[in-house]
N, C-alpha and C positions, 0 to 999 in steps of 0.2 A: 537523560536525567529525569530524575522522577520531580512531576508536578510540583509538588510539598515544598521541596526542597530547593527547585527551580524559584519558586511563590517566596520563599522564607528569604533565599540567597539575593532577589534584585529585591526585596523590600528593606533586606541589612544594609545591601549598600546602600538604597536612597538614606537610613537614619544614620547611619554611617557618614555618609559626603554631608548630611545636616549636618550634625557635630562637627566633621569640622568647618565648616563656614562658618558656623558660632566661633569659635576658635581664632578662625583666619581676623572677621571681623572684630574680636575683643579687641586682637592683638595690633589689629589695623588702628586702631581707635586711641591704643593706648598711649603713644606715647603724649599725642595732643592733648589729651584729658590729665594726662598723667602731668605735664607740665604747665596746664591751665591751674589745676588744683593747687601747686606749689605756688605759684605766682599769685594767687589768689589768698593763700594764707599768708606769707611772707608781709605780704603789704597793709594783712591785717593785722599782725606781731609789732609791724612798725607803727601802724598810726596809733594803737593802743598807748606805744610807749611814748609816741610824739605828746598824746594827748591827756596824759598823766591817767588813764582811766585805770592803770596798775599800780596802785602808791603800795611802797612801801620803807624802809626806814632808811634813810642816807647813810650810812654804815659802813661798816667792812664786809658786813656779810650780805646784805641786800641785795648786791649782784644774784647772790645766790640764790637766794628765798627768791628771786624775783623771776629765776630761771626753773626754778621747783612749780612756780604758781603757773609758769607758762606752759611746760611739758605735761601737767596735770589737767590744764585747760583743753581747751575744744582748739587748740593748737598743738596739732597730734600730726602734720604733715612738717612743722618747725622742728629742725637740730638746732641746741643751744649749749654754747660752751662757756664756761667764767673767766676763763683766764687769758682769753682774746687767743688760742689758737684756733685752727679749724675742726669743726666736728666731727666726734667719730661716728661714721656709721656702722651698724650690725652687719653681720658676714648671712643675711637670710636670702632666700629664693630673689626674693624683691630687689633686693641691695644687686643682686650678678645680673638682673636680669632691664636695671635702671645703667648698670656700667654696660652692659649688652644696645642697648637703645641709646648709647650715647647722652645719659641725663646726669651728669655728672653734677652733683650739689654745689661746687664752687667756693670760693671764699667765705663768701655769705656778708652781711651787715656789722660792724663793729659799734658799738653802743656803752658809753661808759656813765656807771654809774655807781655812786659813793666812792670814788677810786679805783672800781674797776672795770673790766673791758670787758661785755657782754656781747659776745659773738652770735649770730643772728646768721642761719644759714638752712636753704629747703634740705628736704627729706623724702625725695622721691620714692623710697625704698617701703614709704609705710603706704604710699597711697596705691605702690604695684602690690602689696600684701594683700591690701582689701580686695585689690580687683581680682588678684586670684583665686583669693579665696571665695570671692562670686562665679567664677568661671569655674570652680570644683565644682560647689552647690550647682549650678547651670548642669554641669556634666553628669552629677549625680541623677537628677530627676529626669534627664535625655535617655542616660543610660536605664533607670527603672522604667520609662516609657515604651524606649524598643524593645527591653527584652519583652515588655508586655505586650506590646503589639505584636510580635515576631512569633509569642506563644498562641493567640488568637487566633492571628494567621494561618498557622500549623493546624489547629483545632477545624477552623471554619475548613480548608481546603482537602482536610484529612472527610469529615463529613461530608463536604459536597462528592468526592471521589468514592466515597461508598456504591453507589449505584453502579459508577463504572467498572468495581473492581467486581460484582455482581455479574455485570455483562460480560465481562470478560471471562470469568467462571462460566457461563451460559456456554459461549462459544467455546471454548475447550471442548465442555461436551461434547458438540457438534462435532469437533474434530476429533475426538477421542474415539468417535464412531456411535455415540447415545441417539437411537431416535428425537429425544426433547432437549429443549436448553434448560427447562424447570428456573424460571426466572421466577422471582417474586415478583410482587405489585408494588409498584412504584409511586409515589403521590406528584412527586411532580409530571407534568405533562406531556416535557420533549424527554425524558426518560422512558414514560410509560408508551411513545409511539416507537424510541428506537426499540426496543422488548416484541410489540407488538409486529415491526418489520422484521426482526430475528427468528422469530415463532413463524413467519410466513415463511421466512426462509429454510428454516429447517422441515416446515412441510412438504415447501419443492425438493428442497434436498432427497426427506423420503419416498419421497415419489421417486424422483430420479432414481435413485438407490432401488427401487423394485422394479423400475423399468429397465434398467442394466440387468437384472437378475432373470428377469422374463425373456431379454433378447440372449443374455447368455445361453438357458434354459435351450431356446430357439435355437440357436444357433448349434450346440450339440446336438439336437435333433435332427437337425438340418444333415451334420456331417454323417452322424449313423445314418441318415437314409440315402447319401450320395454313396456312402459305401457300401451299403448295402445292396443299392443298386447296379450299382460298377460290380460288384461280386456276383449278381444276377447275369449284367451282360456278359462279364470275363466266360461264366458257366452256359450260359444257354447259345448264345452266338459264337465266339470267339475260340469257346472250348471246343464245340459242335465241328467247328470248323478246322480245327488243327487234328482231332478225330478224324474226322474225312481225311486229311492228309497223312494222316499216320498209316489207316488203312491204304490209303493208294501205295507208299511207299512201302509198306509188308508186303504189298502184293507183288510188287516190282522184287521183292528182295528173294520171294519166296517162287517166283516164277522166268526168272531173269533169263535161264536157258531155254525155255521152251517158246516164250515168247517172240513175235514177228517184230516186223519193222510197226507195221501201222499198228500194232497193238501197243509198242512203247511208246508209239506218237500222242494215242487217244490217252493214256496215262499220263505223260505230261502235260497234257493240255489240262487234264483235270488237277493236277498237283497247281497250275501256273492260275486256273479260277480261283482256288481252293486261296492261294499265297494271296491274289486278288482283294479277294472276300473281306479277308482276315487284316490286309492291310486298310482295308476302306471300313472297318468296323472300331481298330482302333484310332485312326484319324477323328471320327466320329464324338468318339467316347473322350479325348484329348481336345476336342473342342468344345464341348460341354463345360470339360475340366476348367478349362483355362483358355479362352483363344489365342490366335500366335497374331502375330505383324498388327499391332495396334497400336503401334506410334507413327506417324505420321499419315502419310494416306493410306495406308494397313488399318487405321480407324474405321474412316469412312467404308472399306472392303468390308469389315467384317460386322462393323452395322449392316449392309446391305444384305450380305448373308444369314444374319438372321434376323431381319425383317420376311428376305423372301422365302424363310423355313416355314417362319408363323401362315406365311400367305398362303405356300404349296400344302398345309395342311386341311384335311377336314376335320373343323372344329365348328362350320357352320357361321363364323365372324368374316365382313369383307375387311379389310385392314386398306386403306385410303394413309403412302406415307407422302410425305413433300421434305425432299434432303437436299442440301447444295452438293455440288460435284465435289467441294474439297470441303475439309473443316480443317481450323487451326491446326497446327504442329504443338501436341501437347504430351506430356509428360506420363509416361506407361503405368504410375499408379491412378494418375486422372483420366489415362483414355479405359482404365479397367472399370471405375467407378464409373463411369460413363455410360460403358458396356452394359454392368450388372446391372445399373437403374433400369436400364430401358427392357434390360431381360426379364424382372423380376416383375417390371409393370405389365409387360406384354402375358406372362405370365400368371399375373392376377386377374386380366382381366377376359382369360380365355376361363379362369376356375372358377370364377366370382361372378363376374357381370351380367350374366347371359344374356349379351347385348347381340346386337345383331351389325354393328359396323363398328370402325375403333381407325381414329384419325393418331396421327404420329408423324409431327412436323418438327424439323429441326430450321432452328434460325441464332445466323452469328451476328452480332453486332459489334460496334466498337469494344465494348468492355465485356464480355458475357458471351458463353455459347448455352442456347438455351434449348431445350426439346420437351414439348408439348406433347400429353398425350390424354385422346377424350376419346369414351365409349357413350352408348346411349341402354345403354343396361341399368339398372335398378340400381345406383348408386352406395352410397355410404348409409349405415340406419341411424348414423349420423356426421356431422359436419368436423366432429374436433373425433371420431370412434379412428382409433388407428391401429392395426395389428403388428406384430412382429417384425411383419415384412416392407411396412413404411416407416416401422422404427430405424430398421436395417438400413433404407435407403437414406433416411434424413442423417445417419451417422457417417455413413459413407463419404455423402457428401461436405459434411460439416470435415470432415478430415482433411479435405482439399479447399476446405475456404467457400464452396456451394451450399447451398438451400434448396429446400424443398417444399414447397406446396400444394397445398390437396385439400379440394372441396367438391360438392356436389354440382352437378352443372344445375343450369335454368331450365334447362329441357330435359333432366333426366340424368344419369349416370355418373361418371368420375372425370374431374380436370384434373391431370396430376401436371404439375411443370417444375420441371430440374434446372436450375440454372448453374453456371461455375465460372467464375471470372478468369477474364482470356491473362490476365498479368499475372496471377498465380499459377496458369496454368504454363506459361514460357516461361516461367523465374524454374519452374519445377522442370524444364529441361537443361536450362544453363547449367 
């Protein structure tokens, strides 16, 4: 529900549940006030006429004029009748609502005067009229207060939501895909910081947003030059090599009858190098691609293998690793990310570092399998500079719930350390 209306809806009930308490309370009140008042006139009707302070002529018609003087006086809650029956009363709101409360006027006083019988009885009927008619007016001025509050209300909560509906305009942008939120200036102060945390945020945003577009970028790059490459190997090794076999087998095909025993022997031995070659070339190029058996201790195998690729290379680096015999049994998208980190690292720092040793220690703990890797090469040119390819690893990782860190060592070169927690990693087997 919208604010305003939420604001306007529990401020009606409270003036609401006011009104009626006023209500409840007249109505609580009335009938004892309403029967004080008659009892309180009644007894002044009587002593008036006890005490002659109403003279008028001993007559025939005196009752009458005497019942006129009284009805006209400030005895407005007294019925009075001449001819000694009981009073009629009015058929009004007051009259139904005195028979409703049980105040029924009664016989009333019988008073005889000049010969005739002046009947003397309350009138509750007039004193519920008055009171109603103060609980209209009461109701009236309730009623012009809350609508007026109620419109204030509206007013004040309508302007204080201005800003937010502002903010809220802002961030659509954002999500619309607008590099800015284009917020205005706000006077109040915890408005003008949320603006001010939206505008931060939409900067990391664009950042982000360019650094997705950079490692995209990269990452295309990346694949044209694996294929690229792979189209080099398929052509210069693999092709080379099925050439040779094609020739050995023309020659066989083209010399079948002439040929000796040991002359068909020394032909398949070269056809059975030849199949050799070509098998140990794409094995090669397949593990580049992709390694195989890297879920469970197929991990630690195939870390080991290339660790000892990097080592049996000359590239001039001594590589110093420290691994456990086993690591956790983890899940073949996290032992791949695993993989790539440590490739991509070993990898940079054979192109980059021109370090002269490179340590690469793996350590499990309770929660976390972590691997460490430090060169003493010429470091980062600086501590936050990160390229493509530690973007690549920190996304990797983030994918399976890991982190990445990387800064300059104290002596020189690059600490990089990959962590990944062991419970994401068994949840991601189950």
């Amino acid at each position: 529900m919208d604010l305003r209306r939420q604001l306007v809806a529990w401020l009606g009930a409270i003036l609401l549940g006011l009104m009626m308490m006023t209500v409840t309370i007249n109505l609580v009140s009335l009938r004892s006030d309403v029967g004080a008042e008659i009892r309180s006139s009644e007894r002044l009707a009587l002593a008036l006429l006890g005490a002659g302070q109403v003279k008028v002529a001993a007559s025939d018609d005196g009752a009458a004029r005497l019942a006129a003087i009284l009805e006209r006086g400030a005895l407005r809650h007294i019925a009075i009748s001449v001819d000694g029956a009981a009073p009629v009363l009015s058929n009004s709101a007051g009259a139904r609502l005195a028979g409703w409360l049980g105040l029924a006027p009664g016989a009333g006083h019988a008073v005889t005067i000049g010969g005739q019988v002046l009947r003397i009885a309350p009138n509750p009927a007039s004193e519920i009229d008055e009171r109603l008619a103060d609980i209209v007016q009461l109701w009236s001025t309730l009623l012009f207060f809350s609508g007026a509050t109620l419109v204030v209300a509206w007013w004040a909560a309508d302007r204080a939501l201005r800003p937010v509906r502002a903010l809220e305009t802002g961030l659509q942008r954002l999500a619309d895909g607008e590099p800015d939120a284009a917020l205005p200036r706000f006077a109040l102060r915890e408005f003008a910081r949320v603006a001010a945390a939206i505008d931060h945020l939409a900067a990391a945003l664009t950042s982000a947003q360019h650094g997705q577009r950079r490692l995209a970028h990269q990452l295309i790059r990346v694949q044209e030059d694996e294929r690229r490459t792979l189209a080099m190997e398929l052509h210069d090794e693999v092709g080379q090599t099925l050439t040779a076999i094609s020739l050995t087998a023309a020659y066989l095909a083209r010399h079948a009858a002439q040929l000796d025993g040991h002359k068909i022997d020394e032909c398949a031995q070269d056809l059975r190098r030849d199949v050799r070659a070509c098998s140990e070339q794409l094995r090669a190029m397949l593990s580049r691609l992709r390694p195989h058996s890297l879920e469970g201790p197929g991990l630690a195998s195939a870390l080991r293998d290339l660790l000892r690729n990097w080592q049996q290379r000359e590239c001039g680096i001594a590589f110093a690793v420290t691994m456990p015999d086993e690591l956790p049994p983890i899940g073949m998208d996290a032992s791949l990310v695993l993989y790539r980190v440590v490739q991509e690292a070993l990898t940079n720092v054979v192109r980059h570092s021109h370090a002269a040793r490179c340590l690469v220690e793996f350590s499990v703990t309770g929660a976390s399998v972590t691997v460490r890797i430090e060169d003493d090469g010429c470091g980062l040119a600086s501590a936050a500079t990160r390229g493509c390819g530690l973007t690549g690893m920190a996304e990797r990782l983030r994918m399976v719930g890991g982190q990445l860190q990387v800064a300059n060592g104290a002596g020189g070169g690059v600490h990089l350390a990959a962590s990944l927690p062991i419970a994401n990693l068994v949840g991601e087997v189950a």
